[in-house]
PDB file of N, CA, C and O in Angstrom:
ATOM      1  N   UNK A   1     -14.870  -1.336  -3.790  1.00  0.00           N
ATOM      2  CA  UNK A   1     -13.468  -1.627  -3.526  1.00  0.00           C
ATOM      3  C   UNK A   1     -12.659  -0.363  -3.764  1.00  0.00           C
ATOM      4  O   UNK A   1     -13.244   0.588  -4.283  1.00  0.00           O
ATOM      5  N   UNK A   2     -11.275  -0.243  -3.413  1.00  0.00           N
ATOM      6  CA  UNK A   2     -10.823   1.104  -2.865  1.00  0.00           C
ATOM      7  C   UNK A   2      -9.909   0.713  -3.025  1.00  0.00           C
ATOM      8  O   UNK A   2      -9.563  -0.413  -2.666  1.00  0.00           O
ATOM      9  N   UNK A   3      -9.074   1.697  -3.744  1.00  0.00           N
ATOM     10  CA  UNK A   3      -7.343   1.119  -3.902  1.00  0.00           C
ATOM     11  C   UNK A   3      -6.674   0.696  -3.278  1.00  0.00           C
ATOM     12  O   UNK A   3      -5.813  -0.123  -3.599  1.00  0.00           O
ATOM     13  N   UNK A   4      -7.008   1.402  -1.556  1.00  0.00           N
ATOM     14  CA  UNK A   4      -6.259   1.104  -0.615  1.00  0.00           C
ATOM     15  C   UNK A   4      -6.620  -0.797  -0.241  1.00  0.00           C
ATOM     16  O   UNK A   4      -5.852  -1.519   0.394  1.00  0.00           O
ATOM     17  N   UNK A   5      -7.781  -1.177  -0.760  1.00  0.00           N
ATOM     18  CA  UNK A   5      -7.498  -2.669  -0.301  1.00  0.00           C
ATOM     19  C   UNK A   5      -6.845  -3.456  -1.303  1.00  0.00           C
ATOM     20  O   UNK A   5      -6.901  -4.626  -0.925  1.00  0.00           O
ATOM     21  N   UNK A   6      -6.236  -3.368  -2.432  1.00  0.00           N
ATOM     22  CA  UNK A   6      -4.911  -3.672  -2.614  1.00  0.00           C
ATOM     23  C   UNK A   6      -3.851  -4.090  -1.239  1.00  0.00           C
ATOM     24  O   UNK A   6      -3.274  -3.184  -0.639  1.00  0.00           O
ATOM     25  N   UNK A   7      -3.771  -4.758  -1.051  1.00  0.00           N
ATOM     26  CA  UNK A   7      -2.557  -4.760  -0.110  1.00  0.00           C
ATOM     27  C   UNK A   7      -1.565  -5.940  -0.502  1.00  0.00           C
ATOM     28  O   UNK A   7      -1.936  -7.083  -0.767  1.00  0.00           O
ATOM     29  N   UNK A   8      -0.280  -5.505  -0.500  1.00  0.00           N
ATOM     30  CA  UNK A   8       0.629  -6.476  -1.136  1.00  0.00           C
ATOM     31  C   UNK A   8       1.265  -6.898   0.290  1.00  0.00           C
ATOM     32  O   UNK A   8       1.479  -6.084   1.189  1.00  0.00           O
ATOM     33  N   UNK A   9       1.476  -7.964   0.354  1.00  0.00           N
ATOM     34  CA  UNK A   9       2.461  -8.771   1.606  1.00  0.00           C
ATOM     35  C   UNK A   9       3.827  -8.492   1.474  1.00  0.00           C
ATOM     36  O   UNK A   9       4.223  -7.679   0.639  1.00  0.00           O
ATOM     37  N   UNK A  10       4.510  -9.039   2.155  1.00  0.00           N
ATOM     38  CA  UNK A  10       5.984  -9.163   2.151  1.00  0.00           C
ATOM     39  C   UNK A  10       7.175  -9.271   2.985  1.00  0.00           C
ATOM     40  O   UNK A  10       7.994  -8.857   2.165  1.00  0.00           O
ATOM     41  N   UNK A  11       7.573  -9.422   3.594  1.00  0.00           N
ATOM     42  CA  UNK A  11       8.612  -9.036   4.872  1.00  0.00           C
ATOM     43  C   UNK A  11       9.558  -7.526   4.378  1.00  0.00           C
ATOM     44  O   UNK A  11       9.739  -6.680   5.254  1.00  0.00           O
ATOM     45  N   UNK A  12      10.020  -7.320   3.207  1.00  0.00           N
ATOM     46  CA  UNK A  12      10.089  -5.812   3.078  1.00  0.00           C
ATOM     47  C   UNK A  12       9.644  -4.837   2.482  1.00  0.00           C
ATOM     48  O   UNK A  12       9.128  -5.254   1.445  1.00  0.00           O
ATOM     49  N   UNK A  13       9.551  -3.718   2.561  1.00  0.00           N
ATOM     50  CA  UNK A  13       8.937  -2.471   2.020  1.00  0.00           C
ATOM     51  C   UNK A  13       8.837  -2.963   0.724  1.00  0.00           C
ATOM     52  O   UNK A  13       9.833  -3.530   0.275  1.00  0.00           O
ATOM     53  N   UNK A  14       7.308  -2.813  -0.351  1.00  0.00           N
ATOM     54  CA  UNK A  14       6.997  -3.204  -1.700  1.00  0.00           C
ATOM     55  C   UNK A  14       6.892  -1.873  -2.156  1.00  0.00           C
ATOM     56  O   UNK A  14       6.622  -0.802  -1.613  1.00  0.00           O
ATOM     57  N   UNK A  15       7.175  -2.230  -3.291  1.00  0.00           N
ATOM     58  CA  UNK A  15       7.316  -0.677  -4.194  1.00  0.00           C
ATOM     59  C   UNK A  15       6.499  -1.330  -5.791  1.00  0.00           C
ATOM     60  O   UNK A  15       6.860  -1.145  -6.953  1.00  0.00           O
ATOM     61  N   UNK A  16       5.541  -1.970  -5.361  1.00  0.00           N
ATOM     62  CA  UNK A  16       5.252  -2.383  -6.411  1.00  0.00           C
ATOM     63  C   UNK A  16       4.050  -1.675  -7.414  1.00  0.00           C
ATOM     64  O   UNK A  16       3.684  -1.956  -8.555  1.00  0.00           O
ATOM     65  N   UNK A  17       3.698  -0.832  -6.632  1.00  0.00           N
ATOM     66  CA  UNK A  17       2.415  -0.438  -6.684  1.00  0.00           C
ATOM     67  C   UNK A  17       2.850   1.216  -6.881  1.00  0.00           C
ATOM     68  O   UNK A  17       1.931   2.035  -6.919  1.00  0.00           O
ATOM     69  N   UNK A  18       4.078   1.622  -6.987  1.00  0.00           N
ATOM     70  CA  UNK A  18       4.336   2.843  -7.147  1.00  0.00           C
ATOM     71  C   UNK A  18       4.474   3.228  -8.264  1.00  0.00           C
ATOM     72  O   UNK A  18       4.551   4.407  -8.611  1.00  0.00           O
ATOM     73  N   UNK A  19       4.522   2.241  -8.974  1.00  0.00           N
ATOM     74  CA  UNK A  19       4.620   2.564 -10.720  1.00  0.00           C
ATOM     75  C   UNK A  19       2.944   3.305 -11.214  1.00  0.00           C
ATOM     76  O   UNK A  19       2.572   4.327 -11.789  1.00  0.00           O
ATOM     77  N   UNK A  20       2.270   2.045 -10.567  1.00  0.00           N
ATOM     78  CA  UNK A  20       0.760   2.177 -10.723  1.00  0.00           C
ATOM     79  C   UNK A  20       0.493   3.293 -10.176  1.00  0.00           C
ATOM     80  O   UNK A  20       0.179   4.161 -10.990  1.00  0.00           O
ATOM     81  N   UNK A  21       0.496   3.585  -9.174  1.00  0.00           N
ATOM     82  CA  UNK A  21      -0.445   5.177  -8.895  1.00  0.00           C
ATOM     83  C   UNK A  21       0.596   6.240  -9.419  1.00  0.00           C
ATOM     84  O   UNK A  21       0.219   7.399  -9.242  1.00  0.00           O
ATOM     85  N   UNK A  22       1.735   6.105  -9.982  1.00  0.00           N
ATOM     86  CA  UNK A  22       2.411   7.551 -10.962  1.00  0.00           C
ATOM     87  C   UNK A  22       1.599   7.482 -11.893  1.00  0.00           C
ATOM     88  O   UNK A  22       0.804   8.381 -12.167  1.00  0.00           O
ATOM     89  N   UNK A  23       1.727   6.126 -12.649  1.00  0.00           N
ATOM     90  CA  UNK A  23       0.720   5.968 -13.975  1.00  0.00           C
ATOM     91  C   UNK A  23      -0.501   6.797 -13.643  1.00  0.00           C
ATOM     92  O   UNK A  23      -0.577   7.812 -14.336  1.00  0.00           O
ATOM     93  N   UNK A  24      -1.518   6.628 -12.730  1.00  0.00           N
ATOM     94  CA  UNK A  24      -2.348   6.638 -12.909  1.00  0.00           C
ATOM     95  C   UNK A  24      -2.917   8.183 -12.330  1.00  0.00           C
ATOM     96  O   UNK A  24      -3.973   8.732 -12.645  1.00  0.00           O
ATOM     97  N   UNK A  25      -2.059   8.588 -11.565  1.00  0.00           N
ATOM     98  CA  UNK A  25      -2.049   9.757 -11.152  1.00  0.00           C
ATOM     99  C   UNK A  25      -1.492  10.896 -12.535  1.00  0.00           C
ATOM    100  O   UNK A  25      -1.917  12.046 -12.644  1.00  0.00           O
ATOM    101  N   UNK A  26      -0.693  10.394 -13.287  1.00  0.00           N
ATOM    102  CA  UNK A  26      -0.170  11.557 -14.349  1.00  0.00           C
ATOM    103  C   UNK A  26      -1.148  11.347 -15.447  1.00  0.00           C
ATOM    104  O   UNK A  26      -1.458  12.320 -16.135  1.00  0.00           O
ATOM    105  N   UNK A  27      -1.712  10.078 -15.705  1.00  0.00           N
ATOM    106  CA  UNK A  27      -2.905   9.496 -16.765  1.00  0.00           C
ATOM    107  C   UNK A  27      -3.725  10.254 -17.020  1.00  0.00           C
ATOM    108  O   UNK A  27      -3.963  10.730 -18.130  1.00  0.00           O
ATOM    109  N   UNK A  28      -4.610  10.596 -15.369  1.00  0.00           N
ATOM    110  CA  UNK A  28      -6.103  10.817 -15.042  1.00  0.00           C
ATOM    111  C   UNK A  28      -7.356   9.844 -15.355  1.00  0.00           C
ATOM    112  O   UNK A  28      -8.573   9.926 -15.195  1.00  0.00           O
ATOM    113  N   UNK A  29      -6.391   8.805 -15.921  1.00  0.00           N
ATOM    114  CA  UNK A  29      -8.000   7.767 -16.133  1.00  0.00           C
ATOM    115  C   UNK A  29      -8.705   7.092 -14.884  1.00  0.00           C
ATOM    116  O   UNK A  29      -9.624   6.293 -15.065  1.00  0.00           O
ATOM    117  N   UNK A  30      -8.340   7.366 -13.838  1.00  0.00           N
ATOM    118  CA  UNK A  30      -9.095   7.021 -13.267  1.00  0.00           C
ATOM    119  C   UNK A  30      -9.905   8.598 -12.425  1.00  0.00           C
ATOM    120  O   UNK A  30     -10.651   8.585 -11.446  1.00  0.00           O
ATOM    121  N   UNK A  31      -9.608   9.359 -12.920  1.00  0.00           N
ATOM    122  CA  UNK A  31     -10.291  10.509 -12.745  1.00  0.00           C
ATOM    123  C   UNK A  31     -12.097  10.402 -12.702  1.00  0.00           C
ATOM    124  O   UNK A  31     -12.830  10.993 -11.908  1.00  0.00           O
ATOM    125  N   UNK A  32     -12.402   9.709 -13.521  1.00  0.00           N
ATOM    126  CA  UNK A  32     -13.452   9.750 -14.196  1.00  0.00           C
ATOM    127  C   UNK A  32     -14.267   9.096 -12.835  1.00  0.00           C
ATOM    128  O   UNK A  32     -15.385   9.523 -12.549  1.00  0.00           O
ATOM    129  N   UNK A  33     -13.394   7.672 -11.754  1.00  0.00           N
ATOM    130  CA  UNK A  33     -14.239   7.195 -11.060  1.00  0.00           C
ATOM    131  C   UNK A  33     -13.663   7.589  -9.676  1.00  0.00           C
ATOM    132  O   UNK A  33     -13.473   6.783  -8.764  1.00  0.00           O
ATOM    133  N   UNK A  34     -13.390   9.007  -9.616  1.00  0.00           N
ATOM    134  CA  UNK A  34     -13.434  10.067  -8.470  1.00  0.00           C
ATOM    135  C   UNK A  34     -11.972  10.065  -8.016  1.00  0.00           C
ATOM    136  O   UNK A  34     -11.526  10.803  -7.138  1.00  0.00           O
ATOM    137  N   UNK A  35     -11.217   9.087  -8.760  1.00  0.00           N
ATOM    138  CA  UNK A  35      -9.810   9.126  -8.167  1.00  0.00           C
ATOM    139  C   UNK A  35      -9.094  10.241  -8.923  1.00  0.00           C
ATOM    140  O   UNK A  35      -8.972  10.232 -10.148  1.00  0.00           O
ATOM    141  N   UNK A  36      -8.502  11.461  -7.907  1.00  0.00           N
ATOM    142  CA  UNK A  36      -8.064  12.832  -8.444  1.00  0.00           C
ATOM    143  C   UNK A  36      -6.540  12.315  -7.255  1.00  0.00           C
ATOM    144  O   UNK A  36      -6.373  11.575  -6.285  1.00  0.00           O
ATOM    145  N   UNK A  37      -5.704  13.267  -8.119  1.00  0.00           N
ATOM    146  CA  UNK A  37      -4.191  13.194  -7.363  1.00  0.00           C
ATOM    147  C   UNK A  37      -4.175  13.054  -6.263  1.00  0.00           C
ATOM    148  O   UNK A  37      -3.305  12.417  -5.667  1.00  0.00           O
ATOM    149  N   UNK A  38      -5.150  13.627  -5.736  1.00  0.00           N
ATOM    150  CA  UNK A  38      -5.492  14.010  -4.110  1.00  0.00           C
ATOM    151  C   UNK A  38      -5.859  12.495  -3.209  1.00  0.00           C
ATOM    152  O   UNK A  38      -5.484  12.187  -2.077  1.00  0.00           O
ATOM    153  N   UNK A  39      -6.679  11.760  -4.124  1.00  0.00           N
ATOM    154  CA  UNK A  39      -7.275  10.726  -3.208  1.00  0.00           C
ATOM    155  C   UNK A  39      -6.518   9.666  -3.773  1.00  0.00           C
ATOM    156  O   UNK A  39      -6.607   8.634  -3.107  1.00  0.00           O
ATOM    157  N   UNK A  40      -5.814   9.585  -4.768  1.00  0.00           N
ATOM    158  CA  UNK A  40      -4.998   8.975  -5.231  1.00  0.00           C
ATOM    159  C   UNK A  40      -3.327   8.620  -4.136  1.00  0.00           C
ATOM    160  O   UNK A  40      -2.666   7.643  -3.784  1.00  0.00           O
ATOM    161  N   UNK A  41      -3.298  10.433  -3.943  1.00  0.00           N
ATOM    162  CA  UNK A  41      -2.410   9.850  -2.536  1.00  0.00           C
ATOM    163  C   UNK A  41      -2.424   9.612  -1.223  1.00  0.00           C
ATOM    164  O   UNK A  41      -1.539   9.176  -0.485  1.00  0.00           O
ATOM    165  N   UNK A  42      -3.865  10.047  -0.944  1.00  0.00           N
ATOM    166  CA  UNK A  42      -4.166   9.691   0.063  1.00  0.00           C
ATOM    167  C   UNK A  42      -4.722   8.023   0.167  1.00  0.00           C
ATOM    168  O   UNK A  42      -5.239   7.579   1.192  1.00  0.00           O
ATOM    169  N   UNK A  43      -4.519   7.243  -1.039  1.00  0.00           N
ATOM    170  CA  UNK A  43      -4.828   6.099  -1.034  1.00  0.00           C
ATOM    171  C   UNK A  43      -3.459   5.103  -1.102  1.00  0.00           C
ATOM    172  O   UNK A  43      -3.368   3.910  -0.813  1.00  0.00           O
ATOM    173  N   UNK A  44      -2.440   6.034  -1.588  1.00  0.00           N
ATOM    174  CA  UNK A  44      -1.421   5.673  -1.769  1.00  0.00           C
ATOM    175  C   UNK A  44      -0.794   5.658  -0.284  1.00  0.00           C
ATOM    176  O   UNK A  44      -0.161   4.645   0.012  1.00  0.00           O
ATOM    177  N   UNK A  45      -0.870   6.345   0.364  1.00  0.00           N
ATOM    178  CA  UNK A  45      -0.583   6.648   1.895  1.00  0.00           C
ATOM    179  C   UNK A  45      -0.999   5.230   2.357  1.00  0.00           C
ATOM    180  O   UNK A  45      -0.232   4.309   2.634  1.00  0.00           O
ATOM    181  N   UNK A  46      -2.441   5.219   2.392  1.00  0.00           N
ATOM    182  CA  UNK A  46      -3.270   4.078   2.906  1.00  0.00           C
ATOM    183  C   UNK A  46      -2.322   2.652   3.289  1.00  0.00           C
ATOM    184  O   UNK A  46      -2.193   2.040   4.349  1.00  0.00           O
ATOM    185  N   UNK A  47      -1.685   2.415   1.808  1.00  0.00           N
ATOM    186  CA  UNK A  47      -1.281   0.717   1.042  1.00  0.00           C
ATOM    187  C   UNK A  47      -0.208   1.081   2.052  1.00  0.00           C
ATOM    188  O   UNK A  47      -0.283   0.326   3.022  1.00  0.00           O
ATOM    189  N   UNK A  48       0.875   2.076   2.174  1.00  0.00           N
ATOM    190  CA  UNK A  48       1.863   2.446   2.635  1.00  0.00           C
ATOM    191  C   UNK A  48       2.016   2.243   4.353  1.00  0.00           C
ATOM    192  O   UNK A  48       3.025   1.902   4.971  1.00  0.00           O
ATOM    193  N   UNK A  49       0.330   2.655   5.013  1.00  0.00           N
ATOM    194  CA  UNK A  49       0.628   2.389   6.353  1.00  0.00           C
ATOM    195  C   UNK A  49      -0.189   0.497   6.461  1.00  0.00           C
ATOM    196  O   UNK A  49      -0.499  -0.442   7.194  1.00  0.00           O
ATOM    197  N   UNK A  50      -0.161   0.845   5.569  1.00  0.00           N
ATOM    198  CA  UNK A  50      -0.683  -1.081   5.860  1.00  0.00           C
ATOM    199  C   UNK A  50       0.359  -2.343   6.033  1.00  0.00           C
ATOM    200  O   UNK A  50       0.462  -3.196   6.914  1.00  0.00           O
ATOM    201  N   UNK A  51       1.097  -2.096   4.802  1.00  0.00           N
ATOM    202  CA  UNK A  51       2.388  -2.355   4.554  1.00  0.00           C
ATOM    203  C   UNK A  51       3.051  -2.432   5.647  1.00  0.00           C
ATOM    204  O   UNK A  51       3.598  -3.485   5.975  1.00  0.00           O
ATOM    205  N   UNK A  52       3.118  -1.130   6.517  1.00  0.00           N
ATOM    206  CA  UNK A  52       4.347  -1.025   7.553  1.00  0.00           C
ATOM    207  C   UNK A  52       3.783  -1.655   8.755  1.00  0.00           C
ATOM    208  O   UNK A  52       4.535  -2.133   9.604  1.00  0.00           O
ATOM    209  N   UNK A  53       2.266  -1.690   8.903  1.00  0.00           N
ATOM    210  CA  UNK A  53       2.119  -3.032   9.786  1.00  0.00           C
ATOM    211  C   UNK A  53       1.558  -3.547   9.672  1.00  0.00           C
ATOM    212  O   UNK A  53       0.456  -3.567  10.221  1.00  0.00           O
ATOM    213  N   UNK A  54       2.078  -4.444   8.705  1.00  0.00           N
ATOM    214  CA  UNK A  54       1.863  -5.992   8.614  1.00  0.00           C
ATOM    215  C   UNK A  54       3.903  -6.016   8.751  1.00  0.00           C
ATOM    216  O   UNK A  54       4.447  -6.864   9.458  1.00  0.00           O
ATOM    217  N   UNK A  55       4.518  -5.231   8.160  1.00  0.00           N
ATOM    218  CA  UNK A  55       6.081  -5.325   8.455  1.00  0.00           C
ATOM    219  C   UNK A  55       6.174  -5.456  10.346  1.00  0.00           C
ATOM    220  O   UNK A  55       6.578  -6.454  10.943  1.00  0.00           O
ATOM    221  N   UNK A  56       5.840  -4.575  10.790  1.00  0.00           N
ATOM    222  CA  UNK A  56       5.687  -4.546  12.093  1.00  0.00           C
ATOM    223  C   UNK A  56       5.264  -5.875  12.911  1.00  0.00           C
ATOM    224  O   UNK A  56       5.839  -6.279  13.922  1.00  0.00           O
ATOM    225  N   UNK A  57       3.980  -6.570  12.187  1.00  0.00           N
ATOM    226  CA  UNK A  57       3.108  -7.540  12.582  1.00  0.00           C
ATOM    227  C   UNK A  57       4.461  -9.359  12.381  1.00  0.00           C
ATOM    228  O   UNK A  57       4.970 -10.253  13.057  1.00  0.00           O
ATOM    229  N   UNK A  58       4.384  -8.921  11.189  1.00  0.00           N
ATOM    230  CA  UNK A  58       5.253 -10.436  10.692  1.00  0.00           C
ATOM    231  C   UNK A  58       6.667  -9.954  11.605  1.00  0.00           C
ATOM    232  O   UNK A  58       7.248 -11.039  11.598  1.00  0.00           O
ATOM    233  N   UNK A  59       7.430  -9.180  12.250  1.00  0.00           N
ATOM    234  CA  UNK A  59       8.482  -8.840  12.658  1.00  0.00           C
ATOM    235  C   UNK A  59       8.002  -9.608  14.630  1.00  0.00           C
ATOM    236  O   UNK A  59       8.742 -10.328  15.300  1.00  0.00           O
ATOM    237  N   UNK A  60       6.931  -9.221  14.933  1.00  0.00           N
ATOM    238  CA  UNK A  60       6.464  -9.376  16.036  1.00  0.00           C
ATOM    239  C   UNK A  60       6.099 -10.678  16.392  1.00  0.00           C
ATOM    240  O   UNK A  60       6.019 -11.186  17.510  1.00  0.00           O
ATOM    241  N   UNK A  61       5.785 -11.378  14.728  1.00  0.00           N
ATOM    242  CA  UNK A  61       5.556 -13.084  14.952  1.00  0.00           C
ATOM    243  C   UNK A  61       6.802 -13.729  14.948  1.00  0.00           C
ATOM    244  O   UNK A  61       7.114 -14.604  15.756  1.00  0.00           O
ATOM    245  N   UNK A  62       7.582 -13.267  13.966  1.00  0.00           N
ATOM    246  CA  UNK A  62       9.200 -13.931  14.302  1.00  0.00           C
ATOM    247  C   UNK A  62       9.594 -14.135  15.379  1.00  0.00           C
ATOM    248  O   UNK A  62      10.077 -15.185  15.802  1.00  0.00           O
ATOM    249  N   UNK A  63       9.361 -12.752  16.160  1.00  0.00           N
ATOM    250  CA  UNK A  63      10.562 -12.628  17.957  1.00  0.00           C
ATOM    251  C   UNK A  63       9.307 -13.614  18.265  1.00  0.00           C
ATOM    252  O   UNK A  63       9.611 -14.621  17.625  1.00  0.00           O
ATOM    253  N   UNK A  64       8.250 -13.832  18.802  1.00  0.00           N
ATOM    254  CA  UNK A  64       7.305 -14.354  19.408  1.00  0.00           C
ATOM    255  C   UNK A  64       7.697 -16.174  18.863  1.00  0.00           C
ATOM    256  O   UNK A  64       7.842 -17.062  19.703  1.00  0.00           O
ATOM    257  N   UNK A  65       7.783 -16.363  17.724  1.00  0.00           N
ATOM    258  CA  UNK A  65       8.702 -17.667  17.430  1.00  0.00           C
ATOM    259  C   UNK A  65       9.813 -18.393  18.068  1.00  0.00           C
ATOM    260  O   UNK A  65       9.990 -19.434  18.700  1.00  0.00           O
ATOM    261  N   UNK A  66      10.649 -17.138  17.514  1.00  0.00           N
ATOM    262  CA  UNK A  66      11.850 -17.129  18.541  1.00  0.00           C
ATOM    263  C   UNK A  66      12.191 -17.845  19.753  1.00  0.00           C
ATOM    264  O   UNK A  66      12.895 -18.827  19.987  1.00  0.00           O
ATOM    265  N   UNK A  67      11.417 -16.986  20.520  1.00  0.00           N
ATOM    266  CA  UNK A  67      11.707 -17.397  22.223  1.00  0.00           C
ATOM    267  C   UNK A  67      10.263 -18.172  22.795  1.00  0.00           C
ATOM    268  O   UNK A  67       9.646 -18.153  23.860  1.00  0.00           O
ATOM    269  N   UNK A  68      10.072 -18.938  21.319  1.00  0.00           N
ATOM    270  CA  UNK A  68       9.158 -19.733  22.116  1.00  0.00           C
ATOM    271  C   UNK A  68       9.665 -21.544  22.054  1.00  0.00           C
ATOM    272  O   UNK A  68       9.014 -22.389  22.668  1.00  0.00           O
TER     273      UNK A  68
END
């Protein structure tokens, strides 16, 4: 499992998870199981484009509601 499958739902942008990878990025404890600043934000990126579509996705089921 991989940080990036974390994924939080929502209809808007979550910031919930930004506490957690500062923590854990300024920590280093998870250093130990290969997570370095680096993959840390590139995992952080990850949650971030997931986020924006499923925002995209649930935005696309609404109108599709809509005018049906």
């Amino acid at each position: 499992m991989t940080l990036a499958s974390w994924s939080c739902t929502g209809h808007q942008a979550d910031t919930r998870n930004k506490p957690a990878f500062d923590n854990a990025a300024s920590s280093g404890l998870l250093a130990g199981f290969g997570y370095d600043a680096d993959k840390l934000a590139a995992e952080r990126a990850k949650i971030e484009a997931f986020d924006a579509a499923h925002q995209v996705q649930e935005a696309a089921k609404g109108a599709a509601q809509h005018y049906t």
